[in-house]
N, C-alpha and C positions, 0 to 999 in steps of 0.2 A: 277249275274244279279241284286240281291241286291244292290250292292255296285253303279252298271251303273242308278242303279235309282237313288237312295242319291244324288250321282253327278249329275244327268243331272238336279234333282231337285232343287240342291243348286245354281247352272248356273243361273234358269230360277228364282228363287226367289231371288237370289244378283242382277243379270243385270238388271229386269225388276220392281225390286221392290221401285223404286223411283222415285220423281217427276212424269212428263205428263205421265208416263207408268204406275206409280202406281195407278192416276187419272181413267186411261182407264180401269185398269184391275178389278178393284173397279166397275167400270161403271158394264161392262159386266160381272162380277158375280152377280149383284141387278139381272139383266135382265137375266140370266139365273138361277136366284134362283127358276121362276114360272113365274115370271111378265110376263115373253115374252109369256106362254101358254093361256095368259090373253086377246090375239090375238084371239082369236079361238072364244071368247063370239060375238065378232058382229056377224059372220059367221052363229051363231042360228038362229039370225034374219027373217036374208030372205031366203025364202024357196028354192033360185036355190044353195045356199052353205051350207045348213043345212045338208047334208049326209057327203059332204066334214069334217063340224064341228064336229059331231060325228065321224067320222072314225077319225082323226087327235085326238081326245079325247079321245076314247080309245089307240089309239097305247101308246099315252103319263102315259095315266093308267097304262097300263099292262108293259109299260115302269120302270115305277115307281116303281108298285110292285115288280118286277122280280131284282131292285136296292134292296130293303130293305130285300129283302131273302138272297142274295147275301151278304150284307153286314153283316148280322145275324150269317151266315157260318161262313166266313171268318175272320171278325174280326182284320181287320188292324190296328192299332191304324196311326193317324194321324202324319205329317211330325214334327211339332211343339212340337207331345208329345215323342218323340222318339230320334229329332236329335238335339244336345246342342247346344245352340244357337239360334235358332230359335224361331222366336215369330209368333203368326197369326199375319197378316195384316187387320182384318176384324174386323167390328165392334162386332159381337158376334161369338166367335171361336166356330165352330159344334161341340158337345158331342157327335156324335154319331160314326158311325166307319167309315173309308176312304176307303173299296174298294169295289165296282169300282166307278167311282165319279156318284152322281148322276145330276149335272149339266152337266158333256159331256154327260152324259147314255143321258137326258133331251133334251138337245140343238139339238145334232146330231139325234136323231129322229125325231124330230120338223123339222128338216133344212132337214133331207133325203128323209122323206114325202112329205114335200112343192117342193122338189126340182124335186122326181122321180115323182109326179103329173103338176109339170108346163113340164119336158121336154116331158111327154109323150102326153100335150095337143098340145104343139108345133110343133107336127108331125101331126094332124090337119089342124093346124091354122097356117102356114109358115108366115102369114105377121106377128105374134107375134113373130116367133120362138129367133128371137136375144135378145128382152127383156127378155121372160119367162127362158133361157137360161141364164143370165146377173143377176136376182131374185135367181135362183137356187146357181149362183157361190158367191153372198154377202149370201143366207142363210148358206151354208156350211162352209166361212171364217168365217160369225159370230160365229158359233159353236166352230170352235176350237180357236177362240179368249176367248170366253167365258171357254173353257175345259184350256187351256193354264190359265186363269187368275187364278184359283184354285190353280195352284204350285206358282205363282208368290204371291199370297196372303199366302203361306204357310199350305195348308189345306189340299194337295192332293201330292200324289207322282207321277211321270210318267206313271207310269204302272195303276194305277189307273186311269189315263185321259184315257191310251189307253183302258182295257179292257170296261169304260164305252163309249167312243165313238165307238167301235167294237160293243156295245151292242146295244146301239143307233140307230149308221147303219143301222144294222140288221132287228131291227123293225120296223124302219121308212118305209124303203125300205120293207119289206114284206106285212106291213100294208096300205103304198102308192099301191100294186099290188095286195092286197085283195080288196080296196077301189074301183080302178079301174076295176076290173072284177065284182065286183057285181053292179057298174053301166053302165055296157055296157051289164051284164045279162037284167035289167030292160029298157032298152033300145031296146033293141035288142026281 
C-alpha cells in the first residue's frame, strides 16, 4: 500500500506540478490553508445565520483538533522529506507531520456542511432546489481540488488526502445534522 502511495503521489506531483496547474494548485492550497474558513465571519453578523456560523465553526474546530492529535500519533513525515527528489512547491514547506492533511481534514468539512445544509434546505424550498444543489457540487469539487493540490505541491501523500477528506466528511456531515436538529428543535 506504501509503495501505491509514492506512485500515485509522484503522478499527481510530476503531471500537475507545472505551469496553469501549478498556478491553480497554489491557488487552492492559500484558500484551503484557513482563508476559505474566513467565509464564516460575515455569517456572525446577521442574526438569521449566526447559528449557521457557529455550528459551521465549531465542526471546523473540532475539525482541526482531532487533525493535530492525529498527526501527534502518527507521525508521518512529509513526501519532500522522505522521497529523493522531491522538493515542496510551496512558498514555506510545513514542519509539522503529514497525516492526515489537514487542508482536505479542512475543506471537506467546510464543503460537507455547506453542502448537507443547502441539500437538506432544498427539500423545503424546491424553487431553490437546482442552485442550492449546483453550491453543494462546486463546494465538494473545491474541496478535493484543494486536498488534491497538497500532493501536487509535494506536501502530502495520498493516503493522507484520503484519511483527511474521510475525516472531514465525517464531520462536516455529522455537524451539518447536529446543526439541523437543534434548529428544527427550536423551531419546532
Amino acid at each position: 500500500m506504501i509503495a501505491l502511495d509514492v506512485r500515485v503521489f509522484l503522478y499527481l506531483h510530476t503531471t500537475f506540478g507545472e505551469g496553469g496547474w501549478l498556478a491553480l494548485m497554489t491557488v487552492l492550497s492559500v484558500v484551503g490553508s484557513g482563508w476559505g474558513a474566513l467565509m464564516a465571519l460575515p455569517l456572525f453578523a446577521a442574526p438569521r445565520t449566526r447559528r449557521f456560523a457557529a455550528s459551521l465553526t465549531a465542526v471546523l474546530g473540532t475539525t482541526a483538533i482531532v487533525v493535530f492529535v492525529l498527526k501527534a500519533i502518527v507521525q508521518r513525515k512529509r513526501p519532500y522529506l522522505v522521497v529523493p527528489g522531491v522538493h515542496p512547491r510551496v512558498f514555506e514547506a510545513p514542519t509539522d507531520f503529514s497525516f492526515p492533511s489537514g487542508h482536505a481534514a479542512g475543506s471537506f468539512a467546510f464543503a460537507m456542511f455547506v453542502a448537507v445544509v443547502l441539500v437538506r434546505h432544498s427539500l423545503y424550498e424546491p424553487t431553490k432546489k437546482k442552485r442550492r444543489i449546483a453550491l453543494s457540487a462546486v463546494a465538494l469539487t473545491a474541496a478535493l481540488g484543494i486536498a488534491m493540490s497538497r500532493c501536487v505541491l509535494g506536501v502530502h501523500f495520498p493516503l493522507d488526502i484520503l484519511a483527511g477528506a474521510l475525516l472531514g466528511s465525517t464531520f462536516g456531515a455529522l455537524g451539518a445534522h447536529w446543526h439541523l436538529r437543534r434548529n428544527a428543535a427550536r423551531a419546532g
